[in-house]
Short mmCIF file of the C-alpha atoms (twelve columns), coordinates in Angstrom:
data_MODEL
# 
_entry.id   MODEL 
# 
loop_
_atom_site.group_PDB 
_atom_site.id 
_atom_site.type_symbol 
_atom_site.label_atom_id 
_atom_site.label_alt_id 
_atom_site.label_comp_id 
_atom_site.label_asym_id 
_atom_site.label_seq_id 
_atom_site.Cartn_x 
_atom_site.Cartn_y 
_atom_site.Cartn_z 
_atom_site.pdbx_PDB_model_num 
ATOM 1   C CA . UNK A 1   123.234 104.524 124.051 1 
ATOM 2   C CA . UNK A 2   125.552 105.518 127.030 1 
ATOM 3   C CA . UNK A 3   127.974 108.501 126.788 1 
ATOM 4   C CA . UNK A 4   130.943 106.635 125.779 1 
ATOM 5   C CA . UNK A 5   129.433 104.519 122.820 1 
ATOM 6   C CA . UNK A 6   127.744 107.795 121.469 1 
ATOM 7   C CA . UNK A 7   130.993 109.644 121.038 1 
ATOM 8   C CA . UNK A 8   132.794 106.258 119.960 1 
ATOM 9   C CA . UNK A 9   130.187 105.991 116.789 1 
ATOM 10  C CA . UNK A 10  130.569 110.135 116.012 1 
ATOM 11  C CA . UNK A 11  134.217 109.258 116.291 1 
ATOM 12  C CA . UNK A 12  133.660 106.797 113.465 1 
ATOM 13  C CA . UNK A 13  131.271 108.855 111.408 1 
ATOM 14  C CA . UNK A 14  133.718 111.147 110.948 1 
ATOM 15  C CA . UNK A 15  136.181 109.979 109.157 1 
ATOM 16  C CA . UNK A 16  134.344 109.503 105.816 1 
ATOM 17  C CA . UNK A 17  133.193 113.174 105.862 1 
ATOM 18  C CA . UNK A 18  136.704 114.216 106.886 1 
ATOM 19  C CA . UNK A 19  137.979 112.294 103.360 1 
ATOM 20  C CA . UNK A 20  135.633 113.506 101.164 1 
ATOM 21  C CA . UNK A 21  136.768 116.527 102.248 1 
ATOM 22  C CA . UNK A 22  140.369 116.193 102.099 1 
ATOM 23  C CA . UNK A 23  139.664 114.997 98.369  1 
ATOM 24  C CA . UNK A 24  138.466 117.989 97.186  1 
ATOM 25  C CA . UNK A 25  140.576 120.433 98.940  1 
ATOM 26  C CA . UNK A 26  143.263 118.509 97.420  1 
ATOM 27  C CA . UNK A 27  141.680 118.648 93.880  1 
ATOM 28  C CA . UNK A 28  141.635 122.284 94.784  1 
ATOM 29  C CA . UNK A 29  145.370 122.461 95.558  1 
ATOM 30  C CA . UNK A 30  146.358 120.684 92.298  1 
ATOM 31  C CA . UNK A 31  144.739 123.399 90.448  1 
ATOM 32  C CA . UNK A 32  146.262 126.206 92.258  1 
ATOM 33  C CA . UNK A 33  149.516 124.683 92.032  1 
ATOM 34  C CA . UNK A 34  149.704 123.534 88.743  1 
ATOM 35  C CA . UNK A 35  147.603 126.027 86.899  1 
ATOM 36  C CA . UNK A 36  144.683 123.771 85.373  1 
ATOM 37  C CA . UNK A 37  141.180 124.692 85.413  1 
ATOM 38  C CA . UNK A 38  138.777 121.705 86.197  1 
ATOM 39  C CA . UNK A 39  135.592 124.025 85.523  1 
ATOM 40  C CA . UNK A 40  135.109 122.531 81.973  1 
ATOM 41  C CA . UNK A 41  134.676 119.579 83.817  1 
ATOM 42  C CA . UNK A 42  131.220 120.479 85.289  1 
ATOM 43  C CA . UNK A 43  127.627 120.362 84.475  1 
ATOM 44  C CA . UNK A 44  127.067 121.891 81.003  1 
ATOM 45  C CA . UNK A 45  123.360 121.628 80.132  1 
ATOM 46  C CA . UNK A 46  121.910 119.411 77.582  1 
ATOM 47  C CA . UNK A 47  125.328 118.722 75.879  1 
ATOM 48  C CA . UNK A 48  126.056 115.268 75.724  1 
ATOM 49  C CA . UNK A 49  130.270 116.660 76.607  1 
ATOM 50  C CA . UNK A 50  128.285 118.393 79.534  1 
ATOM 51  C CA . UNK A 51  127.098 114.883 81.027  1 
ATOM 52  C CA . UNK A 52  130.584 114.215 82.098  1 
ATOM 53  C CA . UNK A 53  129.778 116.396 84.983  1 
ATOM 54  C CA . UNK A 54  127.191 114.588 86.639  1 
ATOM 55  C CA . UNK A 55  129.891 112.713 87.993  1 
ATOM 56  C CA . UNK A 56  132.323 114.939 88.536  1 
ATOM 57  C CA . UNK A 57  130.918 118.841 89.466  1 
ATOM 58  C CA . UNK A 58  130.767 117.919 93.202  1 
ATOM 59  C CA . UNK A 59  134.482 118.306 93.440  1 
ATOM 60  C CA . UNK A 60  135.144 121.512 91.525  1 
ATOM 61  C CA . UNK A 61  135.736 124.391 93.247  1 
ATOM 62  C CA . UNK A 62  135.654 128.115 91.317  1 
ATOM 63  C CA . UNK A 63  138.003 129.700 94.237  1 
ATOM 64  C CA . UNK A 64  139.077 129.389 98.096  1 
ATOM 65  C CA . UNK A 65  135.907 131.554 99.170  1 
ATOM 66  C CA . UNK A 66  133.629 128.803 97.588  1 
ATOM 67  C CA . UNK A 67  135.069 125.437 98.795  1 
ATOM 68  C CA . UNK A 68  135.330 127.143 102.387 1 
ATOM 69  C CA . UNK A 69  131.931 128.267 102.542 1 
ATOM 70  C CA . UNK A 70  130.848 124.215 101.441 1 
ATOM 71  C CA . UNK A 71  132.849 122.478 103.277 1 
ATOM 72  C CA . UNK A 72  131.991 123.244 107.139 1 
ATOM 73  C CA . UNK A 73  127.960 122.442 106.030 1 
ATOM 74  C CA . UNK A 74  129.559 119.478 104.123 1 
ATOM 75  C CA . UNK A 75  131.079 118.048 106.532 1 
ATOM 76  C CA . UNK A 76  128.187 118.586 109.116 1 
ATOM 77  C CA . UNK A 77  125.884 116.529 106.885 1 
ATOM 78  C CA . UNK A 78  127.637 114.126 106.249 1 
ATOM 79  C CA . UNK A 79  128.303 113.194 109.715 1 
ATOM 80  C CA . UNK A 80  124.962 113.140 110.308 1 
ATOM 81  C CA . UNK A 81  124.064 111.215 107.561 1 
ATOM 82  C CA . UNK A 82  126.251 108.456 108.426 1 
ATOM 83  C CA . UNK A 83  125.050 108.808 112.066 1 
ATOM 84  C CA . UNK A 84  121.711 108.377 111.478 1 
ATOM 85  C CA . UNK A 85  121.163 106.768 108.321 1 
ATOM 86  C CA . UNK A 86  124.595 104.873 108.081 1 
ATOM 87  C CA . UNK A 87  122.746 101.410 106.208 1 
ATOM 88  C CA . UNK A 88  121.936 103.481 103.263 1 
ATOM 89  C CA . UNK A 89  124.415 106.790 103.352 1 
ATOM 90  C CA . UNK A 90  126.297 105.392 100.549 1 
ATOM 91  C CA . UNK A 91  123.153 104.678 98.230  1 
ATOM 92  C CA . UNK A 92  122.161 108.777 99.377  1 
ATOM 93  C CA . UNK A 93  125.280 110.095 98.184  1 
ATOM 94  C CA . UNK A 94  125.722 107.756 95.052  1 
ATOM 95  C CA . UNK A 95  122.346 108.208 93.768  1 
ATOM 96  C CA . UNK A 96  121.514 111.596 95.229  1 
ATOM 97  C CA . UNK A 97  124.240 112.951 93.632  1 
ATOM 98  C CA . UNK A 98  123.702 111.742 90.406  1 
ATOM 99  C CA . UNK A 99  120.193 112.477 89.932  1 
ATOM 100 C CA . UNK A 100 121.382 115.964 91.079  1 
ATOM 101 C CA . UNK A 101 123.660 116.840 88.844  1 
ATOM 102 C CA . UNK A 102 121.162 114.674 86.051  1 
ATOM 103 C CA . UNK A 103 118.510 117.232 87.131  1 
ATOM 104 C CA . UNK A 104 120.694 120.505 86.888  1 
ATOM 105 C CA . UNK A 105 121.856 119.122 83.575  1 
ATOM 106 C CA . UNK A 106 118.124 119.400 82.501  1 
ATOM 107 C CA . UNK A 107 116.919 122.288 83.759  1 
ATOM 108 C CA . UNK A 108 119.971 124.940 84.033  1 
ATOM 109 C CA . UNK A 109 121.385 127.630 82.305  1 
ATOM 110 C CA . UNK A 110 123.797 127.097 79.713  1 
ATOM 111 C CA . UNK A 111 127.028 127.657 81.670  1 
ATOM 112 C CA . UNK A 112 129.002 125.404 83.858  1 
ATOM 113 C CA . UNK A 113 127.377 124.439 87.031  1 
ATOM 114 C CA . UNK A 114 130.196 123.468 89.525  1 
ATOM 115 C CA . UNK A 115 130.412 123.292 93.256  1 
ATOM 116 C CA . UNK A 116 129.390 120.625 95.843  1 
ATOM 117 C CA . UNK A 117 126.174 122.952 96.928  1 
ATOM 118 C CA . UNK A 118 124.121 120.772 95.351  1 
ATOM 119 C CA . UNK A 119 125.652 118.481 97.588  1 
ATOM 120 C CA . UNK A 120 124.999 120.416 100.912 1 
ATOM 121 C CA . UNK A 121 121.006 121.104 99.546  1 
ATOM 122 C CA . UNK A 122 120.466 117.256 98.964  1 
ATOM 123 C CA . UNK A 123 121.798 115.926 102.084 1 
ATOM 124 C CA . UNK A 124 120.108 119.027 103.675 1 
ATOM 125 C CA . UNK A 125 116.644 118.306 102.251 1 
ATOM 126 C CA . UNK A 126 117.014 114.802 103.093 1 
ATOM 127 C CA . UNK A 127 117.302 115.009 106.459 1 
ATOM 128 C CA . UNK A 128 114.895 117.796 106.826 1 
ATOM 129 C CA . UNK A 129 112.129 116.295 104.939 1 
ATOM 130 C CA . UNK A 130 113.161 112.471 106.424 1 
ATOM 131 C CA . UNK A 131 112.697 113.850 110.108 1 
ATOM 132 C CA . UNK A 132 108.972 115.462 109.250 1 
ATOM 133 C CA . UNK A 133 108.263 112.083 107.961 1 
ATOM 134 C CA . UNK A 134 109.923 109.904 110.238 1 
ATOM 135 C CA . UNK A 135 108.198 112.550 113.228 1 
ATOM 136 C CA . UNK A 136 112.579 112.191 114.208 1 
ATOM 137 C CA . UNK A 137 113.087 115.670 115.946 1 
ATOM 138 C CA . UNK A 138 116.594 115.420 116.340 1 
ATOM 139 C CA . UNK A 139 117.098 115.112 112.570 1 
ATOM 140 C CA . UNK A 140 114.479 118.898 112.016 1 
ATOM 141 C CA . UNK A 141 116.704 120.356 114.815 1 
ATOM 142 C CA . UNK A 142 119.741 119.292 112.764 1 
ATOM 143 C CA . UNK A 143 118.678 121.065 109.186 1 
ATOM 144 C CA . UNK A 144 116.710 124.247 111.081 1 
ATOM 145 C CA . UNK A 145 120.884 124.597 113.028 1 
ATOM 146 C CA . UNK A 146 122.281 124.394 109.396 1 
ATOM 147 C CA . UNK A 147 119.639 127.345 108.423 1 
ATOM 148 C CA . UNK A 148 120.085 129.372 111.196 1 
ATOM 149 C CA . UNK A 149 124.238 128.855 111.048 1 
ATOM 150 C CA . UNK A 150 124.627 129.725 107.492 1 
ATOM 151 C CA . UNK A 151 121.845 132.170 107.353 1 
ATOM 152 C CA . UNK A 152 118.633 132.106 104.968 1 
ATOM 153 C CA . UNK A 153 120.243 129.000 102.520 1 
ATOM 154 C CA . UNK A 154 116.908 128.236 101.819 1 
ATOM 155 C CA . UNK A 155 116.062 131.260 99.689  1 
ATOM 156 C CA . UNK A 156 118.695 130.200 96.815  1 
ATOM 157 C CA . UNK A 157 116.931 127.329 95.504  1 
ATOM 158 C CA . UNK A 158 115.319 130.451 93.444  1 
ATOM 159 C CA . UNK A 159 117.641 133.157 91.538  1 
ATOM 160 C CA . UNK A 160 118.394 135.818 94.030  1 
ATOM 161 C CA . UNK A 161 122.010 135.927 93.556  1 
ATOM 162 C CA . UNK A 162 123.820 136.302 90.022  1 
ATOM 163 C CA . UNK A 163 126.381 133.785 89.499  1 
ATOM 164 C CA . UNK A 164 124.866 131.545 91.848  1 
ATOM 165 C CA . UNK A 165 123.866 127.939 90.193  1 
ATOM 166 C CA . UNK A 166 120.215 128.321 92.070  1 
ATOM 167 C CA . UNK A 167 119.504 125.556 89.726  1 
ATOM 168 C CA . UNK A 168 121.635 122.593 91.065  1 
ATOM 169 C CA . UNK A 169 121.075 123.904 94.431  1 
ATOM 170 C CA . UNK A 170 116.906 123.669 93.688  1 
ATOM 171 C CA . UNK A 171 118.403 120.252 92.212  1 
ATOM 172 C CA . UNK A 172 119.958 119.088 94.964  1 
ATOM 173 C CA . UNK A 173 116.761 119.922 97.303  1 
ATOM 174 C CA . UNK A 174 113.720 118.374 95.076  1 
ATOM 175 C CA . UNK A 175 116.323 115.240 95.252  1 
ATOM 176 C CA . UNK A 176 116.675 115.235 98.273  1 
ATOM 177 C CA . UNK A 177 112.782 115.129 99.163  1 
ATOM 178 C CA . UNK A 178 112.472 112.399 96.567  1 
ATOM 179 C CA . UNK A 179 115.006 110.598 98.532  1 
ATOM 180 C CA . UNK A 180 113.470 111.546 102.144 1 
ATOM 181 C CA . UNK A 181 110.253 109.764 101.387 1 
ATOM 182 C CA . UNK A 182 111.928 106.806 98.780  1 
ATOM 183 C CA . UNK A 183 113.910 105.953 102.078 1 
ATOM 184 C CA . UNK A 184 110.995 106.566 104.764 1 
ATOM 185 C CA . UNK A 185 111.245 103.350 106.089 1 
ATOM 186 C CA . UNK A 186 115.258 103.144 106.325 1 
ATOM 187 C CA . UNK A 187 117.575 104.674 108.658 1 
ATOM 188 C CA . UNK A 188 116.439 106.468 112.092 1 
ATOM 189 C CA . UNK A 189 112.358 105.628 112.454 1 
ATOM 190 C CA . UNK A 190 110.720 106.075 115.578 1 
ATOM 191 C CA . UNK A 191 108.363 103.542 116.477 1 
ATOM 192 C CA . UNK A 192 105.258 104.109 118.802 1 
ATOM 193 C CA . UNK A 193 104.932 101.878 121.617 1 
ATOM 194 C CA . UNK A 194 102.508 99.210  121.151 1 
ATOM 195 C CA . UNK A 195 100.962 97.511  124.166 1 
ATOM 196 C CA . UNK A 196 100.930 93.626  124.629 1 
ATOM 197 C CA . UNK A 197 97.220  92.252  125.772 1 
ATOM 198 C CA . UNK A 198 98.718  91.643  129.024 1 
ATOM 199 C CA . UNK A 199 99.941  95.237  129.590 1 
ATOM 200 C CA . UNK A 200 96.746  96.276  127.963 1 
ATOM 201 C CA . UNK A 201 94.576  94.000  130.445 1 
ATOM 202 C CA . UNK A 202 96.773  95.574  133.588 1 
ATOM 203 C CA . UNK A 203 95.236  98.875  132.614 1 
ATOM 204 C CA . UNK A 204 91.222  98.146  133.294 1 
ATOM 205 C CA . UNK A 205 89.447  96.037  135.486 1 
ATOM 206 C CA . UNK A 206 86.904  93.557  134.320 1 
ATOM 207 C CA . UNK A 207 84.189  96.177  133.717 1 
ATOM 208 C CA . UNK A 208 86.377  98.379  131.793 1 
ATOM 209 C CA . UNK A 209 87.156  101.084 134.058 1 
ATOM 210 C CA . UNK A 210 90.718  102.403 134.059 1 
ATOM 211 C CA . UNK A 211 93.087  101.354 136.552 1 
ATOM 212 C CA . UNK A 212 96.039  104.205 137.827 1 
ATOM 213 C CA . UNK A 213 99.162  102.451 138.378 1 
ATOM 214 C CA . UNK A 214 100.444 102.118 141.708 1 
ATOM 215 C CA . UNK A 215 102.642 104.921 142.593 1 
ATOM 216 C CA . UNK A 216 105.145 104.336 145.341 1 
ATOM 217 C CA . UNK A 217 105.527 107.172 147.799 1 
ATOM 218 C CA . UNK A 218 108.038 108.430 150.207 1 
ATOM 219 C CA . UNK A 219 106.649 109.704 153.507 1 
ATOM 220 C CA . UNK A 220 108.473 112.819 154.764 1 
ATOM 221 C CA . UNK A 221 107.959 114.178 158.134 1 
ATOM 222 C CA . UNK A 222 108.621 117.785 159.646 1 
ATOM 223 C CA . UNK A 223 110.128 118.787 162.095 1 
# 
């Protein structure tokens, strides 16, 4: 992929992320302005009015503070998702969010769970999990950048932090392994090089002993 085509297809990944985003910030704004509060219309565990947010807690926001601190790590993964794993993003994001806001239904507190973090620690897992699989190094130095920019995420999958849901974000990341390995054979794979029998014969001579390919050299001469 030459320099041009690589930026041409970021240039085109971007737009879904930048969307997704604008949706939310505008589902934001219509609360602010209008004075209704969407937070009823999250996750509330095993109530069968609570399942209505399985579908609909990735777009609630409790306050500015929260949807800015989602959506730069939003937006990151999602790029990359579509970058690297464009053939199946859609069934990621459809299904991945789903089973995570199925699985914080089940296993969470009995408050409403809102916020797209579950979000971020799905597609985060995914691609973490998908590179040590797929042996794709780009995709580990992707996730271990996410760490390192937004500090130790990692640690609230568990319940350091009071008011945190720690639950859909642990959500989000078991998904997201499920997902890594369901998809192990989709998306980015790197492939090891398998020699032909004529490359293979090039390599030894008739008694088997290894044959160094010719190297062609320049011949300098001092002065």
């Amino acid at each position: 992929m030459n320099e041009a085509s690589f930026f041409f297809k970021i240039k085109e990944n971007i737009k879904g992320p930048l969307l997704f985003l604008v949706i939310i910030w505008i589902i934001y704004c219509i609360e602010i302005f209008f004075g209704f509060n969407l937070n009823k219309l999250g996750v509330y565990p095993r109530s069968f009015q609570g399942l209505k947010g399985i579908f609909f807690t990735h777009f609630i926001h409790s306050d500015t503070n929260h949807l800015l601190s989602n959506s730069v790590p939003l937006f990151v993964l999602l790029t990359s998702l579509l970058f690297f794993y464009r053939k199946v993003a859609f069934q990621i994001l459809f299904f991945g969010g789903l089973l995570t806001g199925l699985l914080t239904w089940c296993i969470a507190r009995e408050s409403y769970h809102i916020g797209a973090s579950g979000l971020i620690y799905l597609l985060f897992s995914f691609q973490l999990f998908s590179g040590v699989i797929k042996k794709h190094y780009r995709l580990i130095a992707l996730s271990f950048g996410i760490i390192f920019f937004y500090g130790s995420m990692i640690w609230y999958v568990l319940p350091v932090e009071e008011g945190m849901s720690w639950e859909g974000h642990l959500s989000g990341f078991l998904i997201g392994l499920f997902l890594a390995y369901f998809y192990r054979k989709k998306g980015t794979v790197t492939n090891q090089y398998q020699f032909t029998q004529t490359e293979f014969d090039l390599l030894f001579d008739e008694n088997g002993n290894f044959i160094p390919p010719a190297i062609e050299t320049e011949e300098r001469f001092e002065k």
